[in-house]
N, C-alpha and C positions, 0 to 999 in steps of 0.2 A: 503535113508539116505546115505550121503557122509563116506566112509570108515575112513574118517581120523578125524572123530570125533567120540571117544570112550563114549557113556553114563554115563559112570560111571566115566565121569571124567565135567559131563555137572551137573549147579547148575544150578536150577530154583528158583527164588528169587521174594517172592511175599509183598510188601511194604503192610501194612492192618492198618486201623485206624477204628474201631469200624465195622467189618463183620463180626462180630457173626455169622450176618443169610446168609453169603457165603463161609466164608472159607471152612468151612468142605466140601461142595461139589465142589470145586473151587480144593483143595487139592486131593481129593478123584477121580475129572474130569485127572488131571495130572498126576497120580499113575497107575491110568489106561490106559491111550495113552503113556507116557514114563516109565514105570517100572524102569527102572536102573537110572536113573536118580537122585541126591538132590534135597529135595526140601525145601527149606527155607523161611520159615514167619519171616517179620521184624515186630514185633507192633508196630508200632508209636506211641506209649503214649496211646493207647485204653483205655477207661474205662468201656469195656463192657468186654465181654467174648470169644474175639479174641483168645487169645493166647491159651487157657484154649482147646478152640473147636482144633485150630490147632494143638496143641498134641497129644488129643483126636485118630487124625486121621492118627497121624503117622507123622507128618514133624516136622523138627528141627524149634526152633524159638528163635528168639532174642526177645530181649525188651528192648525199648525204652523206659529210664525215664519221658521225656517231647515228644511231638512232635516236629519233626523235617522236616517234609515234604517229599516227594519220594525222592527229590536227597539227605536228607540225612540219610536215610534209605536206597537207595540203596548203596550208600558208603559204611555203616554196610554190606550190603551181597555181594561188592567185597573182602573187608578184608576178611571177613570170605572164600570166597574162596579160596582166598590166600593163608590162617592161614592151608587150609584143604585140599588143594590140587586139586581144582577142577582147568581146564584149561578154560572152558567156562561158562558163567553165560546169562541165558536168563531172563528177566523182564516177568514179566503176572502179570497181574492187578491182586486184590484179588476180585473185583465187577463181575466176570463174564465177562466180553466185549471181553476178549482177550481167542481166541479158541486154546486149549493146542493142538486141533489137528493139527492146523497150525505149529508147533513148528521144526517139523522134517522141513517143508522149509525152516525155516532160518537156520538151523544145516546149509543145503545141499551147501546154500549158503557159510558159513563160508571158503569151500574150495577153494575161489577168495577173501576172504574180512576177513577185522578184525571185522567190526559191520555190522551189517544186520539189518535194520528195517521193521518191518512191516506194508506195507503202505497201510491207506483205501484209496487213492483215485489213483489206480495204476490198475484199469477196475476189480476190484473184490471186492463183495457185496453192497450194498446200503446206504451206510452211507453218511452222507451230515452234512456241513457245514453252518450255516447262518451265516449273518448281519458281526457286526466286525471281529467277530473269524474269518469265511471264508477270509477276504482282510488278515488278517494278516495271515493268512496262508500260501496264494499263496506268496505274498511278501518274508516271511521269505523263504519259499521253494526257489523261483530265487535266493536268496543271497547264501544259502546254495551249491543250484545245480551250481552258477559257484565258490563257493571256492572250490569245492572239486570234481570238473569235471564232475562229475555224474549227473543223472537228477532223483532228488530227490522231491518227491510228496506230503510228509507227513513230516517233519521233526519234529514237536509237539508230533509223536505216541510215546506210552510209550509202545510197544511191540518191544523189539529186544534181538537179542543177540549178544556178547561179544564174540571173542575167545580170545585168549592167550596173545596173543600183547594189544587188548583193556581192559584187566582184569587186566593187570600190571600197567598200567597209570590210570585206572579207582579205585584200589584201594587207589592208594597217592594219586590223586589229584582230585577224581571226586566231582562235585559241588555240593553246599546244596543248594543255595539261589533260591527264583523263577523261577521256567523254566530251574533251571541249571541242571535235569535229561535231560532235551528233547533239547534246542536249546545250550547254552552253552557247554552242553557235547558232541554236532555232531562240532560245532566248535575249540575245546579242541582236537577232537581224530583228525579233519582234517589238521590239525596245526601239529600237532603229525608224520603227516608221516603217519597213516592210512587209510586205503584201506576200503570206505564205500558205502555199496550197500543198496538198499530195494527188497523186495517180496510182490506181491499183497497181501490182506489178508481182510478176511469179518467181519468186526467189528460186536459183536452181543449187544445187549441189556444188560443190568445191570440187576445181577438177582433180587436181594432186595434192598431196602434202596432206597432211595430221590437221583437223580442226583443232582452235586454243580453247573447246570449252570442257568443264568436266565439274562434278557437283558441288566439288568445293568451291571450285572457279564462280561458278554462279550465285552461294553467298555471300561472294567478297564480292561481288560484281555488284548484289544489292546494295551493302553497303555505301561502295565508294561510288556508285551511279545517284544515291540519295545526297551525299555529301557533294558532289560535283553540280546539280541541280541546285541543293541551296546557296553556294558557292554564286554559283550565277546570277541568282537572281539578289543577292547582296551586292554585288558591281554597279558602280557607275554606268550611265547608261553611255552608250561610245559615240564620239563623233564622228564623222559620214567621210567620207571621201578620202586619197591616199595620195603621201609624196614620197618623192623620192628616197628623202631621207629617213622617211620614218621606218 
């Protein structure tokens, strides 16, 4: 673990929309690989028994009136880092997929970078891509790796983390709209002036519930993943830092 990230000042921020049947072990996986660490459940408008389990086990948790979708839930858990004093905020799925054991590599990374993602397709674990998803993948990835000089593999993953500098812009201004966790927010913080790396990392299986993907899902994925990408990179480029009011 890189010395210059203090745990106790690191927020683990887990977006959840009806895991009843993973939170609690998903919470309870984290608690026990980072100890010192926040951890924070956004409910996205759940109508099960999300939030209810995530207390249960000890994490703080917000609640979301209606759904808002990851980026704007994850919004909700940079304010709140903000509002509470944490410097770094990492993303972990509530579904299981993302290993809290990995978590300490992207820390180690933070000591070269302001965002660190965790990328499956960087020679570590087995995870694969078909049909559209895959072309938009690598596409988006070449766009991404030459605006921001790095050679970046994964830019769709929803596991990373935030230090200090990406946790101030990411509070004011991080995206809500489609994809604007994953692609818009890697072109927001690269516009920024922020320094963005990845770390291999072994995507696991979803412990409960029905995956949302299926092959129709996947051409409308290209689609609106192509449109959400140009989208971005036609925005203003944002200003840095976060008040209260905004």
């Amino acid at each position: 673990m890189s010395d210059s990230v203090d745990l106790r000042r690191v927020l683990v921020v887990m977006p959840a929309l009806n895991e009843e049947h993973n939170i609690d072990k998903i919470v309870a996986e984290v608690m026990a690989e980072l100890p010192d660490v926040g951890v924070l459940v956004v409910d996205d408008g759940s109508t099960d028994r999300t939030a209810q389990r995530a207390r249960e086990c000890g994490a703080h948790v917000a609640r979301l009136a209606v759904n808002l979708g990851v980026g704007g839930a994850m919004r909700t858990g940079f304010r709140y880092a903000v509002r509470h004093g944490y410097q770094v905020v990492v993303q972990v799925d509530a579904d299981g997929q993302h290993n809290p054991a990995e978590v300490p590599e992207l820390l180690r990374e933070l000591g070269d970078a302001d965002l660190v993602i965790g990328a499956r397709f960087a020679g570590k674990g087995e995870y694969k891509a078909r049909g559209p998803r895959r072309w938009a993948m690598k596409v988006f990835s070449v766009v991404l790796s030459w605006l921001s000089g790095q050679k970046l593999t994964d830019v769709t993953s929803g596991f990373k983390a935030a230090g200090p500098r990406a946790v101030a812009l990411f509070a004011r201004h991080y995206p809500a709209e489609y994809l604007g966790d994953t692609l818009e927010s890697l072109v927001m913080a690269v516009r920024a002036g922020l320094k963005v790396r990845q770390v291999p990392v072994a995507m696991r299986m979803r412990m409960a519930g029905t995956p949302s993907t299926s092959p129709v899902k996947s051409a409308v994925y290209l689609l609106r993943a192509s449109m959400a990408l140009l989208l971005a990179l036609m925005r203003r480029k944002p200003a840095q830092g976060f008040h209260e009011a905004a």
